[in-house]
VOGU-3710 file (C-alpha; in Angstrom, 3 decimals, decimal comma):
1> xxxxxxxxxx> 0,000/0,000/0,000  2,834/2,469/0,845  4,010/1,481/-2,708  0,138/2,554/-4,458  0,486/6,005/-2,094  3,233/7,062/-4,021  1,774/7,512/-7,148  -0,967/9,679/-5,312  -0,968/13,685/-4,880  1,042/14,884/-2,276
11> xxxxxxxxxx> -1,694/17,192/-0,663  -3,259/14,775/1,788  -7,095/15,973/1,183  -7,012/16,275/-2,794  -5,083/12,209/-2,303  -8,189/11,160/0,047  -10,934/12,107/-2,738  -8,878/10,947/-5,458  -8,733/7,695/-3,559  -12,206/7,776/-2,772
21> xxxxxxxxxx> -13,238/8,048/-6,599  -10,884/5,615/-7,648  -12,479/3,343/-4,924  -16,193/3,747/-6,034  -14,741/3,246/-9,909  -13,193/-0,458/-9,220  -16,430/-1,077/-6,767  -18,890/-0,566/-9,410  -16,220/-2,496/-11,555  -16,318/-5,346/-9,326
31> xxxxxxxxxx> -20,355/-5,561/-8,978  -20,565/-6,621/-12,312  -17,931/-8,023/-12,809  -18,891/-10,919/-9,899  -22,469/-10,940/-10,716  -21,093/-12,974/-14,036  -19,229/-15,146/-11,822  -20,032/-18,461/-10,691  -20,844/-21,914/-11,379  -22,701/-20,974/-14,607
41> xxxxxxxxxx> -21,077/-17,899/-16,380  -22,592/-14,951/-17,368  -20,691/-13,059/-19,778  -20,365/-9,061/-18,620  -21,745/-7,368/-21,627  -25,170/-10,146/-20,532  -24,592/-8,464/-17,218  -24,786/-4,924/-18,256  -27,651/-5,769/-20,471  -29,511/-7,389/-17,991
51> xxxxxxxxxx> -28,960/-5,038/-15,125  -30,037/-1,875/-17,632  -32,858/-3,444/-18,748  -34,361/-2,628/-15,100  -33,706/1,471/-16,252  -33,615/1,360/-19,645  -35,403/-0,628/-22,318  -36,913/-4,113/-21,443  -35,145/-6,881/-23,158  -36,612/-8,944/-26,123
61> xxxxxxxxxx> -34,246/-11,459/-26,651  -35,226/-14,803/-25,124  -31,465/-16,112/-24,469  -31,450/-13,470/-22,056  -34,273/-15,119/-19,753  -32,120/-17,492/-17,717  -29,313/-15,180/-17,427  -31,727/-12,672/-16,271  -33,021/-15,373/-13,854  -29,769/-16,228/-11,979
71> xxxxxxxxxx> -28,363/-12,807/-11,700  -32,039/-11,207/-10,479  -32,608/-14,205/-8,424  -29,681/-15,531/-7,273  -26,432/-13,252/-7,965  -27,756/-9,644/-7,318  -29,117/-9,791/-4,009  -25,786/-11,596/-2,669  -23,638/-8,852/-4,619  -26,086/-6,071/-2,697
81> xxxxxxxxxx> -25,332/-7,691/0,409  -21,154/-8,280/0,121  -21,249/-4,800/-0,307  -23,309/-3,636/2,736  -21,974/-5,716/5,006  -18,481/-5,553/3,688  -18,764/-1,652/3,869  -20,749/-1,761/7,556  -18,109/-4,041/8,966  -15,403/-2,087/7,734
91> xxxxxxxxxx> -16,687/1,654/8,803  -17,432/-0,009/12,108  -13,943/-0,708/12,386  -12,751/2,346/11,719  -14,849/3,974/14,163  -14,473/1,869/16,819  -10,787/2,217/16,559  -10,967/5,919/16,484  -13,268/5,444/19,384  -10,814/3,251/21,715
101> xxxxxxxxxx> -7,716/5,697/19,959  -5,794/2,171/18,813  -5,974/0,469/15,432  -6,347/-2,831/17,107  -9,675/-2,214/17,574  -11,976/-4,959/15,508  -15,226/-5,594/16,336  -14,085/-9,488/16,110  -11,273/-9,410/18,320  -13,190/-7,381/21,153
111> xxxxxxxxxx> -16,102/-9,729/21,178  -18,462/-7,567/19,535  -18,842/-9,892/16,497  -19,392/-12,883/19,000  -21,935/-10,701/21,325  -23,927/-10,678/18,240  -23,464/-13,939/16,853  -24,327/-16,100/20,766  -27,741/-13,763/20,667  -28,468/-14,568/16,819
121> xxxxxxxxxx> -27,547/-17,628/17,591  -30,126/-18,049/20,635  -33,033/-16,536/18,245  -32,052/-19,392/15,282  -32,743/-22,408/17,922  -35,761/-20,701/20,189  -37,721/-18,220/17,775  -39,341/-21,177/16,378  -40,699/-22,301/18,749  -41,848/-18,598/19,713
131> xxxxxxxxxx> -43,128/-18,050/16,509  -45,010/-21,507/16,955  -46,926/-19,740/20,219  -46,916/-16,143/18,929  -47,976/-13,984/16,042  -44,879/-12,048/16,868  -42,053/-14,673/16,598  -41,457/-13,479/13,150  -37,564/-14,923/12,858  -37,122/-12,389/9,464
141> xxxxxxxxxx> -37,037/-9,584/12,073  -36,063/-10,596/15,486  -32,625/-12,208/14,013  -31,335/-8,799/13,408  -32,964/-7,462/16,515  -31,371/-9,928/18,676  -27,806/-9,577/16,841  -27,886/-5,602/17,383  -28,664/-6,376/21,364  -26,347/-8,684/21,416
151> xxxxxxxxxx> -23,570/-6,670/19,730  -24,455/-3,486/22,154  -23,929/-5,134/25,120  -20,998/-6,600/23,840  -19,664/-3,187/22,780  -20,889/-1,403/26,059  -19,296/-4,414/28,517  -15,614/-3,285/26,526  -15,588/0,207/26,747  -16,627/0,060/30,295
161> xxxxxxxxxx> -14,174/-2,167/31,287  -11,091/-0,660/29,346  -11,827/3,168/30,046  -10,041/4,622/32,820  -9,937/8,409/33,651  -10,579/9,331/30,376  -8,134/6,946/29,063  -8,393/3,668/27,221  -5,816/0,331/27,922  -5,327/-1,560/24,583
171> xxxxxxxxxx> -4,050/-4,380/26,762  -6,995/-4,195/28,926  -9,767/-3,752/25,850  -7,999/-6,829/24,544  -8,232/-9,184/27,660  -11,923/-8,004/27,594  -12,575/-8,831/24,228  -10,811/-12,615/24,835  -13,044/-12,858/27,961  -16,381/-11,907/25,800
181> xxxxxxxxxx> -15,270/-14,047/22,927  -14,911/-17,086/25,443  -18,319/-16,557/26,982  -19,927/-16,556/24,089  -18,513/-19,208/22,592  -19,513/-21,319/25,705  -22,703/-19,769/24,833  -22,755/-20,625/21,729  -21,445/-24,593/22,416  -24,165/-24,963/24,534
191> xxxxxxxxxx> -26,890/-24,051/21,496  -25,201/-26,385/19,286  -25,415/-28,939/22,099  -28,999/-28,534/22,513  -29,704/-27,768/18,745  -31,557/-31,035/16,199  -28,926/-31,865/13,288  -30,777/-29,181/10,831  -30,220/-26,650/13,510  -26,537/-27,677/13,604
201> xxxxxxxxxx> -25,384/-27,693/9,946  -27,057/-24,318/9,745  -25,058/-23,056/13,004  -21,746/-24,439/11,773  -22,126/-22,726/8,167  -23,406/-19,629/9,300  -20,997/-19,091/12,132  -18,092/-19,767/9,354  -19,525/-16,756/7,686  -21,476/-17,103/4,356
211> xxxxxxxxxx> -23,528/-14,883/1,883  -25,349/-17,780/0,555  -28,681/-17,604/2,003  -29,110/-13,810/0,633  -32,295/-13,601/-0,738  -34,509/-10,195/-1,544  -35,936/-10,822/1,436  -32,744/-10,676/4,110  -32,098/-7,439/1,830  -35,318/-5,578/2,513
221> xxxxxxxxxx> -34,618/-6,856/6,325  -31,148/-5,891/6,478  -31,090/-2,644/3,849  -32,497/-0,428/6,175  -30,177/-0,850/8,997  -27,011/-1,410/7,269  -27,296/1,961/4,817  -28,304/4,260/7,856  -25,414/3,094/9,990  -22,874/3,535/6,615
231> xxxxxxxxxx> -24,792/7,085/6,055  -24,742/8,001/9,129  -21,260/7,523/11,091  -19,396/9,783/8,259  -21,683/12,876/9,695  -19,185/11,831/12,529  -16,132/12,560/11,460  -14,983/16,033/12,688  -16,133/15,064/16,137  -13,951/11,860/15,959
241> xxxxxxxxxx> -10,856/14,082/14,959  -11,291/15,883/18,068  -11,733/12,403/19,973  -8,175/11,405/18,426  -6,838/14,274/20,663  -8,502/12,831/23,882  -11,656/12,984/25,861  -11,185/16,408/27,983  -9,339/17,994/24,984  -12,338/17,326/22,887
251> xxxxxxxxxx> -14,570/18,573/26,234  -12,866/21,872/26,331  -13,134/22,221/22,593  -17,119/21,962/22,968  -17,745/18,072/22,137  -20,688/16,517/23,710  -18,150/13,633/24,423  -20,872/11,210/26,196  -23,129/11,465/23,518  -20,769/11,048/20,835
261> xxxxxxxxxx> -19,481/8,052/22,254  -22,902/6,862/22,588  -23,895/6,816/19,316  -20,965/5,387/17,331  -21,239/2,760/20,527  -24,993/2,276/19,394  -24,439/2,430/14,894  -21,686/0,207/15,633  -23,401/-2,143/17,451  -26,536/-1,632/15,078
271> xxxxxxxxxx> -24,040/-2,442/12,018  -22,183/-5,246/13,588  -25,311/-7,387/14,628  -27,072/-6,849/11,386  -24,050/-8,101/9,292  -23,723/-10,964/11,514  -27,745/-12,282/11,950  -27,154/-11,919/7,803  -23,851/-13,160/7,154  -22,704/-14,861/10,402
281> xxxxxxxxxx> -19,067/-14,280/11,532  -16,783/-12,465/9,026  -13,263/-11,567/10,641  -10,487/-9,365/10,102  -12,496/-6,680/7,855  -13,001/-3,835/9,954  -9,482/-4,287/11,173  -7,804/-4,575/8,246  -9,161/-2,085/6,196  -9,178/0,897/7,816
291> xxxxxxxxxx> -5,142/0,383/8,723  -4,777/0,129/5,113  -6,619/3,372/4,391  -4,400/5,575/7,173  -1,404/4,256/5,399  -2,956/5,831/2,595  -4,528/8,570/3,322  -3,975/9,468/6,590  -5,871/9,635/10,131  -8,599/12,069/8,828
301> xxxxxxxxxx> -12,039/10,799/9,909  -14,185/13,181/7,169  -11,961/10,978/4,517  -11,275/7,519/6,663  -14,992/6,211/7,019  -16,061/7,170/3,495  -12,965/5,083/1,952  -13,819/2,146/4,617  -16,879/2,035/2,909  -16,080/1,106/-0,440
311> xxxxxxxxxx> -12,362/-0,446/0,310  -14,784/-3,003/2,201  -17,137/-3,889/0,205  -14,931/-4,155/-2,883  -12,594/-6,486/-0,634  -15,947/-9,002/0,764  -17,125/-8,958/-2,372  -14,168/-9,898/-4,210  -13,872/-12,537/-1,009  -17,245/-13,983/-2,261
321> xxxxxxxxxx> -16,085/-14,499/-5,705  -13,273/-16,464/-4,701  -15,431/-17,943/-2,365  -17,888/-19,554/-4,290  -15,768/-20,644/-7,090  -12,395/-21,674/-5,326  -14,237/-25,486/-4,747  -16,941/-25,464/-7,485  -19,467/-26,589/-7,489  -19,647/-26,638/-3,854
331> xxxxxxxxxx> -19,001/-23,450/-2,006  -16,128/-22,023/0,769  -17,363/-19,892/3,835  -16,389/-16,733/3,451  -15,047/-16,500/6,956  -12,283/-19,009/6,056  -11,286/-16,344/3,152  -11,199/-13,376/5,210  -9,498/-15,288/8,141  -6,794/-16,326/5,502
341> xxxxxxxxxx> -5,975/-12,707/4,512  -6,411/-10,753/7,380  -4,573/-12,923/10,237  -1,282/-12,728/8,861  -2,208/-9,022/8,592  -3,039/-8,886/11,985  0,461/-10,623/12,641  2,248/-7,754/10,854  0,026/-5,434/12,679  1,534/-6,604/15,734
351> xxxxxxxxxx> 5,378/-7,051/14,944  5,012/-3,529/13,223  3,514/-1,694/16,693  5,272/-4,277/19,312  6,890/-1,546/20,650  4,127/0,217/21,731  2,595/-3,022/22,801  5,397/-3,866/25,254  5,254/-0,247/26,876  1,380/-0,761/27,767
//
């Protein structure tokens, strides 16, 4: 990445919004570009075809009608969602880190991901049997309900427990996030124990992390939430500059610091348990990204969280494609993908800041 920086303007706004553009070019490059990929291929002119034919003229060409089929049916609502959640995990990231003031922040490593997942979890084995009792048991909706909960608490239980006169321990938020992560995977042991075989083999592939069960209808459940979080946290990012210079700093400078930290506590929390009732456990993207960004394009919060955005959902959904047709015709979580790439990340991540590390 320090390599690609070179070759961008000096002057570190004009580099962030050249970035930016550059970013939403390959995105939009990629979206069609994997909506032709897969077990049966779609060439890309088919794809452009098909996809204008929804704002421009209708199609009359009957070869057109299964293509149309599989990308409409199948391909397009799993694109729409790599690219939400992909661009919610990653701005999530980025915030939280500029929340805790480290870049080891991840909403995987400090148990936020798994405070969602043990309360999506719960709803997957005992909503149906509330929704056999109740008119409201409606799984659709609570799964994301009970993922955002669970992801708050998760998020609350951290920041709590690492902030200390105004001042966060990495080491601390850390041991906090290993203690979550181990509670809920207890948690989580003990609904596979109790789950029926279905139950289990949909546990064990959704906690792996997969887009495959995106359908139109997790996207008109999950839209909602994921765009207002993504919209919303960039509105954030002057306050967060002042954050980066510490709490009473940003006090005396007129930041309502408490309710700041509040709401990028309750998006995040709102972003990460949506993603993960959807797509189940997806590491190493919000930590991953938004390090790669600041060695781009600096610490700026108005620029970061925009460039999350689409640097994440261009990297899930290029994830999915090699996903889905690494082991065709079956398909590879997309966990196992992300895990691959970002932990030796993560390792460099450390070496590269052990200093610091050793000093906490």
């Amino acid at each position: 990445m320090p390599l690609i920086a070179r070759f961008l303007p000096k002057n570190r706004s004009v580099r962030a919004l050249v970035t930016i553009g550059l970013l939403g070019i390959a995105l939009l490059i990629t979206i069609v570009t994997s909506i032709g990929v897969g077990a049966i291929s779609i060439e890309t002119s088919t794809v452009v075809k098909v996809l204008w034919s929804k704002v421009g003229t209708e199609l009359a060409e009957d070869e057109y009608v299964q293509s149309s089929a599989i990308i409409f049916g199948i391909r397009f609502p799993r694109t729409i969602m790599a690219v939400l959640i992909g661009g919610a995990l990653s701005i999530c990231g980025a915030a939280l880190q500029g929340l805790f003031r480290n870049p080891l922040a991840d909403p995987q490593l400090i148990g936020v991901s798994g405070g969602a997942a043990l309360a999506a979890a719960a709803s997957i084995i005992w909503v149906p049997t509330v929704a056999a009792l109740s008119e409201y048991g409606d799984q659709n909706w609570f799964l994301p309900l009970a993922a955002f909960l669970g992801g708050l608490v998760s998020t609350f239980v951290v920041y709590r427990i690492s902030g200390y006169k105004g001042k966060t321990s990495v080491s601390t938020m850390l041991l906090a996030g290993i203690a979550i992560n181990a509670f809920t995977a207890a948690g989580i042991g003990y609904l596979i124990f109790t789950a029926d075989d279905n139950q289990i083999r949909d546990l064990t592939f959704w906690l792996l992390g997969s887009l495959g069960s995106s359908t139109w209808e997790t996207v008109y459940v999950a839209f909602p939430f994921l765009l207002f979080t993504i919209l919303v946290l960039p509105l954030l990012g002057k306050k967060m500059n002042v954050l980066l210079m510490g709490e009473r700093e940003a006090a005396y400078l007129g930041v309502n610091v408490e309710v700041i930290k509040r709401v990028i506590i309750v998006l995040c929390a709102l972003g990460v348990g949506v993603s993960v009732s959807v797509s189940g456990i997806i590491g190493f993207v919000g930590l991953v990204i938004p390090h790669i960004l600041r060695l781009m394009i600096g610490t700026d919060h108005r620029f970061l969280l925009p460039a999350s955005v689409l640097l994440g959902a261009l990297l899930l959904l290029a994830s999915d494609v090699l996903a889905r047709t690494i082991v065709v015709p079956a398909e590879l979580p997309i966990g196992i993908v992300t895990a691959f790439a970002g932990a030796p990340f993560f390792l460099w991540l450390l070496l590269r800041n052990r200093t610091a590390i050793h000093s906490l």
